[in-house]
C-alpha positions as CSV (number, residue, x, y, z in Angstrom):
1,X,15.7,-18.9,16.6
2,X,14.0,-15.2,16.7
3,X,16.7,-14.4,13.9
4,X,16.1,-17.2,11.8
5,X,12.1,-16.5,12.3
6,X,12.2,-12.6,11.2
7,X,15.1,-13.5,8.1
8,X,12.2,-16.3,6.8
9,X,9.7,-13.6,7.1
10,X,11.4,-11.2,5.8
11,X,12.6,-13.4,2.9
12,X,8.7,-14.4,2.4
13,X,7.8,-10.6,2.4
14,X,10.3,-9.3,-0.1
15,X,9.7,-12.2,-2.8
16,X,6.4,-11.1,-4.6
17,X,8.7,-7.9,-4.7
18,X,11.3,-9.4,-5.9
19,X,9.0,-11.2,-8.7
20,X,7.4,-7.7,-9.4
21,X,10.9,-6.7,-10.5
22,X,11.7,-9.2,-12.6
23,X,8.1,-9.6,-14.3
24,X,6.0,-7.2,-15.1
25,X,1.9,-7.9,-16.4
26,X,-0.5,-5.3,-16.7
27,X,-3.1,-4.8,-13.9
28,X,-5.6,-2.1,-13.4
29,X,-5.9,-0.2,-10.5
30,X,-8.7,2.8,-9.7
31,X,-8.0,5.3,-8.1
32,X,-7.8,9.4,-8.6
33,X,-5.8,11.5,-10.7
34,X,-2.5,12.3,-7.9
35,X,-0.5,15.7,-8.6
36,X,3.5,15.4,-7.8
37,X,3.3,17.3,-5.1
38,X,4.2,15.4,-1.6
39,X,0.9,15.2,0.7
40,X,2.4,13.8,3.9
41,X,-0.1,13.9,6.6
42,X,0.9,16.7,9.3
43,X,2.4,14.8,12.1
44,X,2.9,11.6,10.4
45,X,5.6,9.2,12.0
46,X,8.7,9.2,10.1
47,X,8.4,5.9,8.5
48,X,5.0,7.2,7.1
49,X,7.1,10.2,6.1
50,X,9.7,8.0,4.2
51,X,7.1,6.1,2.8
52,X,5.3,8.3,1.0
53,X,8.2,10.4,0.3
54,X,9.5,7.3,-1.9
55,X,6.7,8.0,-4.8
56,X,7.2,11.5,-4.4
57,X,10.8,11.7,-5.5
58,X,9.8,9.0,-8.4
59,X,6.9,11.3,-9.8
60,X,9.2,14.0,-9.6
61,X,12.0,12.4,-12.0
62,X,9.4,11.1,-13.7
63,X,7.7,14.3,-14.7
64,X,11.3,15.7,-15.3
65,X,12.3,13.1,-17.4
66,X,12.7,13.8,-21.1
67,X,13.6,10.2,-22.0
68,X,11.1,7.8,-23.9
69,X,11.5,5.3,-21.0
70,X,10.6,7.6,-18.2
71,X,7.3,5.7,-17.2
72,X,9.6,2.1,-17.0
73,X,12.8,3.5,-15.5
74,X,10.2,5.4,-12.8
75,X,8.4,1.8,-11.8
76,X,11.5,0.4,-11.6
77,X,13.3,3.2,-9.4
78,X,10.0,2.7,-7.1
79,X,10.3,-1.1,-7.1
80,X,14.1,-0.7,-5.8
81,X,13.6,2.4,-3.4
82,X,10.3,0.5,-2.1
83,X,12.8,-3.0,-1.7
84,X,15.2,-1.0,0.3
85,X,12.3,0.7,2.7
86,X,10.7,-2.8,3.2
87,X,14.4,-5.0,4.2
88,X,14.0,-2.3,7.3
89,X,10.8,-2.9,8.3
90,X,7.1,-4.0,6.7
91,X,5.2,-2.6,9.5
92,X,3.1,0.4,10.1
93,X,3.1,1.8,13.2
94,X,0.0,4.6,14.0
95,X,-0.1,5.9,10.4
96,X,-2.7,8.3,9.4
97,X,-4.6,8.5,5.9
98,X,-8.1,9.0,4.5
99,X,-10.5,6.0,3.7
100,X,-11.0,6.0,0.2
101,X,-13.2,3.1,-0.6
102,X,-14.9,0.0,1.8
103,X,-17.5,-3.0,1.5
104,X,-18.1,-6.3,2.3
105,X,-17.1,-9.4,-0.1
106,X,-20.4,-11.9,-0.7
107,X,-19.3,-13.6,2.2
108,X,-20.0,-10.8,4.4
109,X,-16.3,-9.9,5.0
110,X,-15.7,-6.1,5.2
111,X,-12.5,-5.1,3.0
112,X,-10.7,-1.0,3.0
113,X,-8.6,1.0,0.7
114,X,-6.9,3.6,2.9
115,X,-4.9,7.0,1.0
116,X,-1.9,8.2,3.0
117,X,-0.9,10.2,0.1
118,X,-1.8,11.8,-2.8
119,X,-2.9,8.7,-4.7
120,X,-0.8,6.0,-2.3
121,X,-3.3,3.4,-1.7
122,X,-2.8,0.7,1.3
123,X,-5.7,-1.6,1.4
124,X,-6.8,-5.0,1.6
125,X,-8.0,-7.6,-1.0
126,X,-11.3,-7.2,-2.0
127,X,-12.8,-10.8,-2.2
128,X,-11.7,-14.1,-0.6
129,X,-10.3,-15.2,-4.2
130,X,-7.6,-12.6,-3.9
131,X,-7.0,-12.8,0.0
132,X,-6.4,-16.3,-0.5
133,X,-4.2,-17.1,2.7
134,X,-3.3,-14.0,3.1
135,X,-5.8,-13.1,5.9
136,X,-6.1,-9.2,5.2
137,X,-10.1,-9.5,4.8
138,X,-11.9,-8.4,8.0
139,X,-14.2,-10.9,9.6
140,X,-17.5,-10.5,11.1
141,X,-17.1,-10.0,14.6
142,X,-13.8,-8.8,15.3
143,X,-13.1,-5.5,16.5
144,X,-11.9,-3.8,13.3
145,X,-15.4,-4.9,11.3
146,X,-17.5,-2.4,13.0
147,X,-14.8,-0.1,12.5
148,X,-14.0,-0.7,8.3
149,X,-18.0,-1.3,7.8
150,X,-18.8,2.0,8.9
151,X,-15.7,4.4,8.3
152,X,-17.4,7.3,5.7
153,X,-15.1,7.8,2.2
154,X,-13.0,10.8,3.3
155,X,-13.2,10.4,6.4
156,X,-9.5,10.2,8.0
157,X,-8.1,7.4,10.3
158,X,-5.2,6.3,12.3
159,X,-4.4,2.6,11.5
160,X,-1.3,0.0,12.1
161,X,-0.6,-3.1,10.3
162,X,1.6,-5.2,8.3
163,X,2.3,-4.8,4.5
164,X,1.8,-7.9,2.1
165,X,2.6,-7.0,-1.8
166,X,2.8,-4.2,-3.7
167,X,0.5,-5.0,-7.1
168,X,1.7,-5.1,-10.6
169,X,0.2,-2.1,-12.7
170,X,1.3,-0.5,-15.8
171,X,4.7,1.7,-14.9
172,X,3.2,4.8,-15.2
173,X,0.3,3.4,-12.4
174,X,3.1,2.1,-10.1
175,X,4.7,5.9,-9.8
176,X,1.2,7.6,-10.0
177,X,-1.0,5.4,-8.3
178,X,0.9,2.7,-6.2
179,X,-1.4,0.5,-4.4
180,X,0.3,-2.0,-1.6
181,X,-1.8,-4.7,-0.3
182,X,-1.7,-4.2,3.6
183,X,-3.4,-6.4,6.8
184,X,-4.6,-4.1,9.2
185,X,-3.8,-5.0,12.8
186,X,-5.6,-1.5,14.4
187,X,-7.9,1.1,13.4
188,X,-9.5,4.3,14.5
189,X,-11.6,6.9,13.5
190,X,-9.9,10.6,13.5
C-alpha cells in the first residue's frame, strides 16, 4: 500500500511538469538579474547542491550556445534535468537560502519567496486564488507565521518542505530565473 501511495504522489507531483513540457505560455516572473556563476550555499546538503547545480549547467550552455534556439533548447534541458531530480525525491531536507520577498494575502495569510541560488526562487503562492488546494499559504497561528511575517529581505534561513510545480515563464526566465512553487513544512532564522 506504502508503494502504491508514494507512485500516486509521485505521479501527481511530476504531471504539472510533465504539462510544462509539452505546453509552454508565457508568465512573468520578478526577480534579479542572476550571473552564471554557481552560488551554492557553503555547507548545503547535497540535494541542495544538485539542485541548484541543475540551472547552473543550463545557463552555462546557454550562454555558450551560438544557436538561435539557445533560450528554448536551455528551458527544455532544465525541464528534463529538473524531471529527472524530482522522480528521486520532491523534498527538501534543511536547505539554506536568503528570503527575498514576504507578505500577507488580504486574508491575512503570510506568503515567502526564498533564493537558494543566484536567482533560484522557491516560494509559495502569493494569494489564495493561486494556492487553490495547494496549501503552501501560511496561516495565522501556526508556528511558521511568526517566522515568514517577520523574516527581514536578505536575511538568510534554513527551511524544509515539499516542492509543488515549477511555473511556466518565457525560456530564457526558466534558465535565468527559475521559480518552483514550494510548501514549507520548517523554518528558521540563520
Amino acid at each position: 500500500m506504502k508503494i502504491c501511495s508514494a507512485r500516486r504522489s509521485r505521479i501527481l507531483f511530476l504531471t504539472p511538469i510533465f504539462l510544462t513540457l509539452v505546453f509552454s505560455c508565457a508568465m512573468h516572473v520578478w526577480a534579479d538579474e542572476p550571473s552564471t556563476g554557481n552560488a551554492v550555499p557553503v555547507g548545503a546538503p547535497q540535494a541542495e547542491t544538485d539542485f541548484i547545480g541543475i540551472f547552473t549547467a543550463a545557463r552555462k550552455d546557454y550562454m555558450a550556445s551560438r544557436s538561435p534556439t539557445r533560450a528554448q533548447d536551455g528551458r527544455l534541458q532544465v525541464q528534463v534535468r529538473l524531471l529527472r531530480y524530482m522522480q528521486t525525491s520532491q523534498k527538501a531536507q534543511d536547505w539554506t537560502g536568503t528570503v527575498k520577498s514576504r507578505g500577507l494575502t488580504p486574508e491575512g495569510d503570510a506568503w515567502i519567496s526564498i533564493e537558494v541560488g543566484d536567482g533560484i526562487t522557491l516560494s509559495t503562492w502569493q494569494s489564495e486564488t493561486d494556492d487553490g488546494r495547494s496549501g503552501t499559504l501560511i496561516l495565522p497561528g501556526s508556528k511558521l507565521f511568526a517566522i515568514a511575517q517577520t523574516a527581514q529581505i536578505g536575511q538568510s534561513i534554513r527551511f524544509s518542505g515539499n516542492f509543488l510545480t515549477f511555473l511556466l515563464a518565457q525560456d530564457e526566465d526558466m534558465i535565468l530565473r527559475p521559480k518552483l512553487i514550494m510548501s514549507f513544512s520548517d523554518m528558521n532564522m540563520m
